[in-house]
C-alpha positions in Angstrom: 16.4 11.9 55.9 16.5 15.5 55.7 19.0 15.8 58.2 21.3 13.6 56.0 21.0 15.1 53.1 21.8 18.8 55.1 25.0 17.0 56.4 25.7 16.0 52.8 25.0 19.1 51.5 27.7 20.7 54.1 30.0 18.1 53.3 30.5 18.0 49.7 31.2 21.6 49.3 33.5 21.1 51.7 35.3 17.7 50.2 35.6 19.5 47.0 37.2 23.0 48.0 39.8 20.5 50.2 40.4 18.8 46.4 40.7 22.4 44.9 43.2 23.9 47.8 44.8 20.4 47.3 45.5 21.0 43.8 46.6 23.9 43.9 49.5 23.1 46.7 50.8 19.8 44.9 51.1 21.9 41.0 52.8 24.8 42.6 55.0 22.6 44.3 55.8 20.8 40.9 56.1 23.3 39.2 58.4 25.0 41.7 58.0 29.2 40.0 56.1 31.9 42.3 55.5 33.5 39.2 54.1 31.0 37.2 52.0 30.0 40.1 52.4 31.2 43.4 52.5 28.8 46.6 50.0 28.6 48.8 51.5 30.6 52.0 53.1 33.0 49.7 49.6 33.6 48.4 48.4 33.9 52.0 50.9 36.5 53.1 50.3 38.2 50.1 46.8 38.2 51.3 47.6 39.5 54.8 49.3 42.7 52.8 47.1 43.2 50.5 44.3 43.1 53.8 46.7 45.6 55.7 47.2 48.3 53.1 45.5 51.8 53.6 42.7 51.5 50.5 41.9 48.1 50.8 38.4 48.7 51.7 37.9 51.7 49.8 39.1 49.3 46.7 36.2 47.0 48.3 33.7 49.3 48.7 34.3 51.1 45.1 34.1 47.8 43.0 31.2 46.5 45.6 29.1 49.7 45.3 29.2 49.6 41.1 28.2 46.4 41.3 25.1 46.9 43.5 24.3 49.6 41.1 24.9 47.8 37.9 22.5 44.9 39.0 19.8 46.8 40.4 19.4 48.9 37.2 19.5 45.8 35.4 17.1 44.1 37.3 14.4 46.6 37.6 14.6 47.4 33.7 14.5 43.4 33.1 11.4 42.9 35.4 9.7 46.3 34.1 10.4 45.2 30.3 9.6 41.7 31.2 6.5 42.7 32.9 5.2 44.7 29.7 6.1 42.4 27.3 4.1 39.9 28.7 0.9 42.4 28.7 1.8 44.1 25.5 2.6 42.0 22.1 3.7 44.5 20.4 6.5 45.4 22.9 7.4 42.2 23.6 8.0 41.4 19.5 10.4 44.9 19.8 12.2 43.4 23.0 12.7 39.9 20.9 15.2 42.1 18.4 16.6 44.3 21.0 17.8 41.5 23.1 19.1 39.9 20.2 21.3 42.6 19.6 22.4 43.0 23.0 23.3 39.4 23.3 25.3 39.4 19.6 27.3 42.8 20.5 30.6 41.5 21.7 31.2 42.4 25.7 34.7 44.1 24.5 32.3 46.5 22.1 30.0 47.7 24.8 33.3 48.4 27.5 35.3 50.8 24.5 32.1 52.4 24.1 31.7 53.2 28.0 35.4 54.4 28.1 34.4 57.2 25.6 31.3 58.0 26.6 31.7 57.9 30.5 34.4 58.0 33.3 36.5 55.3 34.5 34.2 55.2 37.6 30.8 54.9 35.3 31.8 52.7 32.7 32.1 49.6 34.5 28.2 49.9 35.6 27.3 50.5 32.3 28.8 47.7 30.9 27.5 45.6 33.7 24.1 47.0 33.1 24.4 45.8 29.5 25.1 43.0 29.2 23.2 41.4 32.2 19.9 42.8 31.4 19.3 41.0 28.4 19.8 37.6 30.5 17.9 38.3 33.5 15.1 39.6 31.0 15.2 36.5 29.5 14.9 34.5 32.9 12.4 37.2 34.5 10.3 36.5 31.5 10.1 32.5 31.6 9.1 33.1 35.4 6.5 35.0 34.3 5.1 32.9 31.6 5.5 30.2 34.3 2.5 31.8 36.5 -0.7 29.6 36.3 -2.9 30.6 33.3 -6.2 30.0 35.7 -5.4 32.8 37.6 -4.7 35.2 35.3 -7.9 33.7 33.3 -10.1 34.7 36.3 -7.7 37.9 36.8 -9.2 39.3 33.6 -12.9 38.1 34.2 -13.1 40.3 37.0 -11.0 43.1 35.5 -8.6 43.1 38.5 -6.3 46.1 37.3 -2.5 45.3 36.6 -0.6 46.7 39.6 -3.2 44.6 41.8 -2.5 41.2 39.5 1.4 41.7 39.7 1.7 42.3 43.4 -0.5 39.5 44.6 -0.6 37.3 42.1 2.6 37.2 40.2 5.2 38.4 42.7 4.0 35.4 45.0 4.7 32.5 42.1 7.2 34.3 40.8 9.4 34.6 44.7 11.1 31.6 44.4 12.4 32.2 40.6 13.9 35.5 41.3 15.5 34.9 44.3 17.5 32.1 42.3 18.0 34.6 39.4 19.1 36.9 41.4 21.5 34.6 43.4 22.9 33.2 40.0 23.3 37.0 38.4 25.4 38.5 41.5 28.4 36.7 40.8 28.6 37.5 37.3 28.0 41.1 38.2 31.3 41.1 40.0 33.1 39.2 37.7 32.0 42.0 34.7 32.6 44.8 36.9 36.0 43.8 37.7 36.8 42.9 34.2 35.8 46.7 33.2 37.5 48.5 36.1 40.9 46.5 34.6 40.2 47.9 31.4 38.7 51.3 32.2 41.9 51.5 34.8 39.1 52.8 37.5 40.9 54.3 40.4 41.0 52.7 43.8 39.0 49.6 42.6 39.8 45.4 42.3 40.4 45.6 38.8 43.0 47.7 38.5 44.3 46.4 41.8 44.7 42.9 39.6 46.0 44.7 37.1 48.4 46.4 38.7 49.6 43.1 40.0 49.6 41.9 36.6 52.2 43.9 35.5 54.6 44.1 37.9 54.6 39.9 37.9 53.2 40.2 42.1 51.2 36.7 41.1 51.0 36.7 45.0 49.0 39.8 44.8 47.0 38.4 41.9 45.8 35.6 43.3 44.9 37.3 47.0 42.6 39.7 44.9 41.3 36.9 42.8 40.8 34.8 46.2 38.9 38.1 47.9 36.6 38.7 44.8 35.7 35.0 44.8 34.8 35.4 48.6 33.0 39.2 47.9 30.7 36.9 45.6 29.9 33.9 48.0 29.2 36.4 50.8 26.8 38.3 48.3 25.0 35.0 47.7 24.7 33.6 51.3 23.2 37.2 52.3 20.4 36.9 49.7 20.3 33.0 50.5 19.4 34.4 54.1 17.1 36.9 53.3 15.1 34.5 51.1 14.7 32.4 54.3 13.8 35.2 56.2 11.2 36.3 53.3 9.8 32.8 53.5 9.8 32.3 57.1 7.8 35.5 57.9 5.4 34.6 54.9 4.6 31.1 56.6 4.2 33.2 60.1 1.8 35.6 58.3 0.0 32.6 57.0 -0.2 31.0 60.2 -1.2 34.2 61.6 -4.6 34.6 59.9 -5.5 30.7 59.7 
């Protein structure tokens, strides 16, 4: 059974990109305008130049490195804040309004803000930084909440000190859930960072590589860089999706270990 369902699962992924690349071919053929919507070789050999041009990796590297750091700010500040809010009421009551207002600013608010404060090459990871804190707070916090009240019951019985109860007894329940918030949050990372660099105009990055394509009418080019970021993000998630097996397969070793 559970090699059938890995089959399916290999398989359906598969069926519906065929359905998407489909698609795509048929409309662009019907509607018969590269600029509109560009075909599918033309989009390919736009791919091929965009691959072959002198900063295509430093583009990659620029937009991929701001997103690294966006996230990992984000993500230590959510599971710090998440972390004292669940220990201390009081903070937690203060992070209920600040999220609030993090959430309500409008995305656009937070990027004109970064363009006067900040270069073109820091704005985009503050805006990241911004605006995905508040929802991997959010989802850091109902992991937390999640962890079985027994334990942390006969945690404060015996007075275990803090650092000691989050490394061995809420990291461990709590693995599972941030891997998968992590895994969801990576993708909207790139997507925001790219959004910024387009309107930050950051230098040598994918946004204003898009952008760039956007107004000289290349829709080739657009949809090679659009095509690339897609495939940045998939290749982000399958590298954590591995390193979560890895995590878990040398936790069930160490287990077997000491039995």
């Amino acid at each position: 059974m559970s090699k059938k369902l890995n089959i399916w699962s290999i398989i359906y992924p598969f069926a519906a990109l065929l359905f998407i690349v489909a698609a795509w071919g048929i409309t662009a053929k019907i509607i018969g305008q590269e600029i509109i919507l560009p075909t599918i070789s033309s989009t390919l050999k736009s791919m091929l130049n965009v691959f072959c041009e002198d900063k295509f990796f430093l583009r990659i590297g620029s937009s991929l490195s701001r997103c690294l750091i966006a996230f990992s700010i984000s993500f230590i500040l959510a599971i710090i804040f998440a972390l004292l809010s669940k220990l201390v009421n009081p903070i937690r009551q203060v992070m209920k309004v600040f999220v609030l207002v993090l959430r309500a600013v409008p995305t656009m608010s937070f990027i004109l803000f970064a363009l006067i404060w900040l270069s073109s090459f820091n704005a985009p990871i503050l805006v990241a930084s911004i605006v995905l804190f508040p929802i991997m707070y959010g989802s850091i916090l109902t992991s937390i909440e999640s962890v079985d009240s027994n334990l942390i019951e006969m945690a404060q019985s015996y007075k275990i000190p803090i650092l000691k109860q989050v490394r061995y007894m809420y990291l461990p329940q709590m693995q599972s859930q941030i891997f998968s918030i992590v895994r969801s949050n990576i993708s909207f990372s790139i997507k925001l960072i790219i959004a910024a660099e387009v309107l930050a105009q950051t230098r040598d990055s994918i946004g204003v590589s898009m952008n760039n394509a956007r107004l000289y009418f290349e829709m080739g080019d657009l949809f090679a860089w659009t095509i690339i970021a897609v495939v940045l993000a998939s290749i982000m998630e399958a590298v954590l999706y591995l390193i979560e097996l890895i995590v878990r397969k040398l936790q069930r070793r160490g287990v077997n270990e000491n039995k």
